[in-house]
C-alpha positions as CSV (number, residue, x, y, z in Angstrom):
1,X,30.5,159.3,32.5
2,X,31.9,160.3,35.8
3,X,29.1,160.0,39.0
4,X,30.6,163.6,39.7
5,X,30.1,165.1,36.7
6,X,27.9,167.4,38.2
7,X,30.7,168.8,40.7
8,X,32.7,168.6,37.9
9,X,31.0,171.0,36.0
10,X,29.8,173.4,39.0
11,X,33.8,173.4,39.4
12,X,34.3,174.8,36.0
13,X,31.7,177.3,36.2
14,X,33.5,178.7,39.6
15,X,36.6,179.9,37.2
16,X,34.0,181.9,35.2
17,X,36.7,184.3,34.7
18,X,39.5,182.2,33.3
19,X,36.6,180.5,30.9
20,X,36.1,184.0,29.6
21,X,38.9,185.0,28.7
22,X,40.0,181.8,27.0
23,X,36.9,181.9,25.3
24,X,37.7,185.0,23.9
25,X,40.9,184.3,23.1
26,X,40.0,181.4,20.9
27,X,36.7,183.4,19.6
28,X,39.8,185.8,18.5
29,X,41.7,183.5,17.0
30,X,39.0,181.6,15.0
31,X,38.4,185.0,13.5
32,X,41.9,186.1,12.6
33,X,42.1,182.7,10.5
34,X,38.4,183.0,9.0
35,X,39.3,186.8,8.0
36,X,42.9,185.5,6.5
37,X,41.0,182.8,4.4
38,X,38.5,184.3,2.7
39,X,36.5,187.4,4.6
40,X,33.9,188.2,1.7
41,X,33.0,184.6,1.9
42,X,28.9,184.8,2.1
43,X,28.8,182.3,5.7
44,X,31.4,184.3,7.3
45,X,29.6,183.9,10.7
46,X,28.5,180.4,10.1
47,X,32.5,179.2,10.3
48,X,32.7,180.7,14.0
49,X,31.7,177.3,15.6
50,X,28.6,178.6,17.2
51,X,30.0,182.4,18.4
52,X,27.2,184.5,18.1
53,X,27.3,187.1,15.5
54,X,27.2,190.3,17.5
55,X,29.4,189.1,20.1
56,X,31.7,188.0,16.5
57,X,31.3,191.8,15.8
58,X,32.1,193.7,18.7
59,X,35.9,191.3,19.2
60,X,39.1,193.8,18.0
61,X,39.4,191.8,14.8
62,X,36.6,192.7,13.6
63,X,36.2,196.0,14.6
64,X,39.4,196.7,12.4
65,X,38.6,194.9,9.4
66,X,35.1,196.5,9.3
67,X,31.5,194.8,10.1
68,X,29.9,196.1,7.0
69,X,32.3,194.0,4.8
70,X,30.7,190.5,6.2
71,X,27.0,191.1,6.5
72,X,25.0,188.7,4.3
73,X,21.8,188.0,2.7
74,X,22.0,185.4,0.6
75,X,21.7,182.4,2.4
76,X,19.0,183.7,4.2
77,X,15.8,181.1,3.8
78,X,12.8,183.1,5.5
79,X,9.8,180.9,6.3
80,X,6.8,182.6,8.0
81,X,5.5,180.3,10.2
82,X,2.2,180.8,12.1
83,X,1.8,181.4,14.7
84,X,5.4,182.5,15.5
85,X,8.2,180.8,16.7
86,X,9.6,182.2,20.2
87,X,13.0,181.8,21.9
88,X,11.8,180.7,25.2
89,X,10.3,177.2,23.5
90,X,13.6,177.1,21.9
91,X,12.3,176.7,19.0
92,X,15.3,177.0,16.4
93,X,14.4,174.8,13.1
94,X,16.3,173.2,10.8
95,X,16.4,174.9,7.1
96,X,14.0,172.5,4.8
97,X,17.4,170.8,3.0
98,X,18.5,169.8,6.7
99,X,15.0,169.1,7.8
100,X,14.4,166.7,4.7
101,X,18.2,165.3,4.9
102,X,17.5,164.2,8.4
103,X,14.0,162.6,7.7
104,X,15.4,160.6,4.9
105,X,18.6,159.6,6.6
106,X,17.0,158.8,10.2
107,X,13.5,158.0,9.7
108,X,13.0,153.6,9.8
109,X,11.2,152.5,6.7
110,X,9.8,149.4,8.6
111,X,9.7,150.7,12.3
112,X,8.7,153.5,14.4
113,X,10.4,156.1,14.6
114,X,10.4,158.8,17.6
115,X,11.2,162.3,17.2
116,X,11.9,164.9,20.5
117,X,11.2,168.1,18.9
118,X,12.2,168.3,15.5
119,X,8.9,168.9,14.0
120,X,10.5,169.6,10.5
121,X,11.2,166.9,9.8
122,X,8.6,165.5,11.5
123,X,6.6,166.4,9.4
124,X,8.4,165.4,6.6
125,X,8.9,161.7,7.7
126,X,4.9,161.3,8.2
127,X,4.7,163.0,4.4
128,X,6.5,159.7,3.4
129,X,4.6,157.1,5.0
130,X,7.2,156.3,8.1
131,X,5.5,155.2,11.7
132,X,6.5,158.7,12.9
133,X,6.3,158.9,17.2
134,X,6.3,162.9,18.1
135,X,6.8,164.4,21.8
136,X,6.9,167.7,22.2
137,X,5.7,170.3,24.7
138,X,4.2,172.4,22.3
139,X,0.4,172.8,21.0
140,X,1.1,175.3,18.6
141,X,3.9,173.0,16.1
142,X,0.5,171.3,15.0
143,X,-1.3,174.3,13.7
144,X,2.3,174.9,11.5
145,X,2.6,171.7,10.3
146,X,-0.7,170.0,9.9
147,X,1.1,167.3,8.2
148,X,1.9,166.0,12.1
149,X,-2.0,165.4,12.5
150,X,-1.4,161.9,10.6
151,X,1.7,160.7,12.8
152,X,0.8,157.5,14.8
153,X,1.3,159.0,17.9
154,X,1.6,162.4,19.1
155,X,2.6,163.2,22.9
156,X,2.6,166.6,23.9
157,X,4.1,166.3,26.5
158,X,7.8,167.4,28.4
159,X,10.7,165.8,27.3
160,X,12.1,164.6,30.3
161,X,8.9,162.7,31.1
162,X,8.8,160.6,28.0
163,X,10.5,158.0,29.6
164,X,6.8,156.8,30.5
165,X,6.4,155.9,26.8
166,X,8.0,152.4,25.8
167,X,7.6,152.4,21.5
168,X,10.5,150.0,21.2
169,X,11.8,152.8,18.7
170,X,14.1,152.1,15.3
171,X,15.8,155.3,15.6
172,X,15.4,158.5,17.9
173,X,15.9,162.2,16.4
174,X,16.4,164.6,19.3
175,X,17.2,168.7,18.5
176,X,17.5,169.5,22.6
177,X,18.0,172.9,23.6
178,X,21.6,173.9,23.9
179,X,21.6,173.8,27.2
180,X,23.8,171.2,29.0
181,X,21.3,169.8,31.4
182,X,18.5,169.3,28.8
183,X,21.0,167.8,26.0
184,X,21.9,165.1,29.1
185,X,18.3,164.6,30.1
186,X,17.6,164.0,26.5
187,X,20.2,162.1,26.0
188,X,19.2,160.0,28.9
189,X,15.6,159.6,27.6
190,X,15.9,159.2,24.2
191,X,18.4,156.3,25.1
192,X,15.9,154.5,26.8
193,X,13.1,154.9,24.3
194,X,15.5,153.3,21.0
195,X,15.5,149.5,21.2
196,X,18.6,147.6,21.3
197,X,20.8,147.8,17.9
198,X,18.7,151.1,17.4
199,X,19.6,154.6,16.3
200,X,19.9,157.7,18.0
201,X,20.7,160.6,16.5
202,X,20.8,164.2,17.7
203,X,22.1,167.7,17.3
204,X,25.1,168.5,19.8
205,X,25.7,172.6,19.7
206,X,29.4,173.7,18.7
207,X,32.1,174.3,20.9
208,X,32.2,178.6,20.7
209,X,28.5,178.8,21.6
210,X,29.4,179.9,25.5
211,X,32.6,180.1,27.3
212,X,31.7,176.5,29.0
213,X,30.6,174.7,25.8
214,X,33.9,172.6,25.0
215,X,33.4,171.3,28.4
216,X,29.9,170.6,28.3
217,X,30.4,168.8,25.0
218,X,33.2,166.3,25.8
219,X,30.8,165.1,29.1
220,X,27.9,164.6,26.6
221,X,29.7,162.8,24.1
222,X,31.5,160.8,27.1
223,X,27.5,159.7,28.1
224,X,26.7,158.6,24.6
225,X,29.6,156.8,24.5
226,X,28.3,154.8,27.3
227,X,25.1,154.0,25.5
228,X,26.9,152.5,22.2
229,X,29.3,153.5,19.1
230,X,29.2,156.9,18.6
231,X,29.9,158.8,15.3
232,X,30.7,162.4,14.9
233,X,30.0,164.8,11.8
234,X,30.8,167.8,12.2
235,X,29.1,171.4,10.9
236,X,26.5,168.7,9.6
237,X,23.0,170.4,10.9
238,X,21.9,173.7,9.2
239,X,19.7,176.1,11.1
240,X,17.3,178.6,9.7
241,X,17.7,181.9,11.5
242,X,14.2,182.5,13.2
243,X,12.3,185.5,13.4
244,X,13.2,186.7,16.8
245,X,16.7,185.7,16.1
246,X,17.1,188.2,12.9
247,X,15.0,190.9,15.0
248,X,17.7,190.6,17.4
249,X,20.7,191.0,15.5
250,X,18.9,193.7,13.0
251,X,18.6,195.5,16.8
252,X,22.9,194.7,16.8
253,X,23.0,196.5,13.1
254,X,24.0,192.5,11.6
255,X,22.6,190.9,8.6
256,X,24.1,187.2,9.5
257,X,22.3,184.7,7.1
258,X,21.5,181.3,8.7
259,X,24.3,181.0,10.5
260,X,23.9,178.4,13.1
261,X,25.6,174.8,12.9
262,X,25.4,172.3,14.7
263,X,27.5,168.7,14.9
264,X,25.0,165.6,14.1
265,X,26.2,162.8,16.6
266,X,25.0,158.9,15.8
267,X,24.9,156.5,18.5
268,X,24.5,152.7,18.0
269,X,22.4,151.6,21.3
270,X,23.6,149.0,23.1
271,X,21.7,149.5,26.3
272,X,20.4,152.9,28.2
273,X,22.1,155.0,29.6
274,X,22.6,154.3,33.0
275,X,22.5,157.8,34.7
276,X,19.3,158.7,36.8
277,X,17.9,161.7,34.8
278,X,15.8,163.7,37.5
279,X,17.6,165.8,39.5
280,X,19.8,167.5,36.4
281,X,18.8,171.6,36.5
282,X,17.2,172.0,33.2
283,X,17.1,175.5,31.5
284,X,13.9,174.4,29.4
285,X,12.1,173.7,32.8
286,X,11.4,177.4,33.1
287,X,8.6,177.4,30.0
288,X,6.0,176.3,32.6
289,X,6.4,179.7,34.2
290,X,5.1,181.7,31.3
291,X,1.8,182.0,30.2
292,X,1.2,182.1,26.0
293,X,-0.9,184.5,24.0
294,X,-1.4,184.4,20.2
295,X,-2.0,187.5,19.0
296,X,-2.8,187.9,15.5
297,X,-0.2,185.4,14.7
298,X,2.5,186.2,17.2
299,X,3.8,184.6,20.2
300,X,3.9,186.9,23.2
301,X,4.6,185.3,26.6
302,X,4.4,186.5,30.0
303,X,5.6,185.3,33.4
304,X,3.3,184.0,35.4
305,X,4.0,184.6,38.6
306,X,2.5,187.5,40.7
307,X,3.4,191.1,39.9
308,X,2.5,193.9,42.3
309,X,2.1,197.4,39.9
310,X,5.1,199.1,39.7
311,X,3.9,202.2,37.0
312,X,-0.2,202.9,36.8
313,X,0.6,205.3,33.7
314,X,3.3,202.7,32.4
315,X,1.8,199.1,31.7
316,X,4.9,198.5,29.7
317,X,8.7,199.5,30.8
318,X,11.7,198.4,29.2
319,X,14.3,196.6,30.3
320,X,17.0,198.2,32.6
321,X,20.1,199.6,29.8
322,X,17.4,200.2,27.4
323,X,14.7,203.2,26.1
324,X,13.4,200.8,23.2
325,X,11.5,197.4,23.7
326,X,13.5,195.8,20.8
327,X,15.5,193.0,22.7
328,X,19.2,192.9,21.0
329,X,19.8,188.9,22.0
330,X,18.7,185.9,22.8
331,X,21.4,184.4,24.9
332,X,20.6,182.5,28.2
333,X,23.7,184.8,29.5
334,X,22.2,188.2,28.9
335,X,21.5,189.8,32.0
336,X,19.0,191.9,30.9
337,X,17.0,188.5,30.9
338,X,16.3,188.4,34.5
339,X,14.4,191.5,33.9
340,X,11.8,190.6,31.5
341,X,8.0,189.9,32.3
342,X,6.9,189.8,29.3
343,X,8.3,188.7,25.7
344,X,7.2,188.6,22.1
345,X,8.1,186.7,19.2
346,X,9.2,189.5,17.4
347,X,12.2,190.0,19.9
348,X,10.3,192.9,22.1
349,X,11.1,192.4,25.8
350,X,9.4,194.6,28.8
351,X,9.2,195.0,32.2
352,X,5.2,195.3,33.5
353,X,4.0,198.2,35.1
354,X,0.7,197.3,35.1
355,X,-0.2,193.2,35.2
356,X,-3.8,193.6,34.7
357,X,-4.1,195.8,32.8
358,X,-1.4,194.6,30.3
359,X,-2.9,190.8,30.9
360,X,-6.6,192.2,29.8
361,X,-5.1,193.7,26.7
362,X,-3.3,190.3,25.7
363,X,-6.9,189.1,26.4
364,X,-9.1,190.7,23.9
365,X,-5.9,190.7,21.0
366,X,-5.9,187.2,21.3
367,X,-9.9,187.3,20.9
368,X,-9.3,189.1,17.7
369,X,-9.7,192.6,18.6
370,X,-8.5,195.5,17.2
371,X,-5.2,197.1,19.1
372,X,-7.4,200.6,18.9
373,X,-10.7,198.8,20.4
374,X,-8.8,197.1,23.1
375,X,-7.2,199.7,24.3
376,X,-10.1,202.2,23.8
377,X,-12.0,199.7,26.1
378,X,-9.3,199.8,28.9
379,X,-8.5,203.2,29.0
380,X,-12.7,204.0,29.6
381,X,-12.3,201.7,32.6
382,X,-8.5,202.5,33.7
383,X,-6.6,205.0,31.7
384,X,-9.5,207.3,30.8
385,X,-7.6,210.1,29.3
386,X,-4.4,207.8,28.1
387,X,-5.5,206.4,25.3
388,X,-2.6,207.3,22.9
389,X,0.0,206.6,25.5
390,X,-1.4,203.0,25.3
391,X,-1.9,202.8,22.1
392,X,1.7,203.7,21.2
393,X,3.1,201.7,23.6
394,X,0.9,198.5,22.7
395,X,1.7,199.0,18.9
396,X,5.4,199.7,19.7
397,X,5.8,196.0,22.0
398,X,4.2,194.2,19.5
399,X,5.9,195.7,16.5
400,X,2.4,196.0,14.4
């Protein structure tokens, strides 16, 4: 692992141009030969290597060959999990045949074993009687799965401060964000809670996912070379297709199935990995900025920091480039993302015209009130007058 690889990488990201357009290039390409081999196949967009489907859709070769001709339902597993599952935790999950595949492969029949994230299979691994070690940030996993309730240990807790724990660990199951600065820090972490001859195995995000992703993925594979043997299967891990995900491309007019794959990578530890792991920019940092509401089982976030009122008469605004709250992606590289105050986990995005009133709201839904009473009790103290403004508005953001 080069000591640069840092520079390295800010060096690539300076040529953003060039990246782009040999990323499209080869996004092109990838389709011309999945279109030639078999275009009515049902995982069309599951053989792009991670492009996502409505940037897939909108390239030339598939503009001429015709959208409508690859939408699928059929592999489609829906699961709905309470509460929600919401893009800023990250929290893609494996379908139950992966989740179950991985437990049974990866989980040590005689000693512990720890999982970062991964609460799938989790689950599963606790179901059969394995010493099952589980860290993860997030409260609300245990209400969906109350099969984590008898693992040994549960930390909730950040990944990248894990490294306090010492469990000696048979094997280590990581499913980081696919972001390159939390795949290293877990990387980095997970190395150092596996003992030595241990396992670690993790999800590593395919090469088409963003322009930089070839990159990123030869540096992370170069670090877990460094811990020990590596081993590399590819278009091994199987994502269901969340929620907000399928809100999202229904927004893009695409049915896509469960598309995402991911590689499964196996190291074979032979010591930690040597590189310091504070200091590396980490795009799953950010959660700690939103504050979480459950309303009626849904996820609805909002940023934390201070708002001055921008619109009395408009609590809710959306996005710039849009009339509708429905959020048409979930990329990291959207900018209509540095816009948005407040997100749900059905995919609705908005700007806030009015913090507190809109926070007060969130307040009493989460209580268990009514969307009418709520907003009846608001708009006698704020908005007297307003009330179906509000109430349409409200209804309309949370998709009820």
């Amino acid at each position: 692992m080069p000591k640069d690889w840092l520079r390295v990488l800010g060096s690539t990201r300076r040529t953003e141009e060039a990246l782009e357009f040999e990323y499209l290039n080869a996004v092109d390409s990838l389709i011309e030969t999945a279109l030639q081999t078999g275009a009515a196949h049902d995982d069309f967009f599951g053989r792009l290597n991670g492009v996502f489907p409505s940037v897939a859709a909108s390239r030339p070769p598939i503009r001429r060959f015709g959208v409508d001709r690859l939408l699928s339902r059929s592999n489609l597993t829906v699961r709905n999990y309470v509460p929600e599952l919401h893009p800023l935790n990250f929290e893609w999950y494996f379908t139950p045949e992966c989740a179950k595949s991985v437990a049974l492969e990866f989980s040590s029949k005689r000693g512990v074993t720890v999982f970062l994230g991964v609460p799938t299979s989790a689950a599963i691994a606790t179901e059969l009687k394995r010493t099952v070690l589980l860290i993860d940030h997030n409260p609300l996993l245990l209400k969906r799965f109350p099969a984590l309730m008898r693992a040994s240990e549960i930390h909730l807790m950040d990944a990248a401060n894990a490294v306090s724990i010492q469990p000696n660990a048979d094997s280590v199951v990581f499913d980081a964000p696919w972001c390159f600065g939390d795949m290293i820090v877990w990387l980095i972490i997970a190395s150092r809670l596996a003992r030595k001859g241990g396992l670690i195995a993790f999800s590593l995000f395919p090469s088409l996912v963003r322009p930089t992703a070839r990159f990123e993925r030869e540096l992370i594979l170069e670090l877990a070379a460094s811990i020990g043997p590596i081993e590399l299967i590819k278009n091994k891990l199987v994502y269901e297709t969340p929620l907000f995900e399928r809100e999202a491309l229904y927004g893009a007019g695409i049915v896509a199935g469960n598309w995402r794959r991911s590689d499964l990578v196996v190291v074979q530890v032979r010591h930690p990995a040597r590189l310091p792991a504070i200091n590396i920019p980490r795009q799953s940092a950010g959660h700690q900025s939103w504050r979480s509401f459950v309303i009626h089982g849904q996820v609805v976030k909002v940023r934390s920091h201070k708002r001055a009122m921008r619109d009395g008469r408009k609590p809710l605004i959306p996005v710039p480039g849009s009339k509708v709250f429905l959020y048409a992606s979930v990329s990291a590289r959207d900018r209509s993302r540095a816009f948005i105050e407040t997100w749900t986990s059905r995919n609705r995005v908005a700007r806030i015209g009015d913090p507190i009133v809109v926070t007060s709201l969130f307040e009493m839904l989460e209580r268990g009130r009514a969307v009418g009473d709520a907003v009846t009790e608001v708009c006698s103290n704020v908005y007297a007058g307003n009330w179906r403004c509000l109430h349409d508005a409200v209804s309309q953001f949370l998709a009820l």
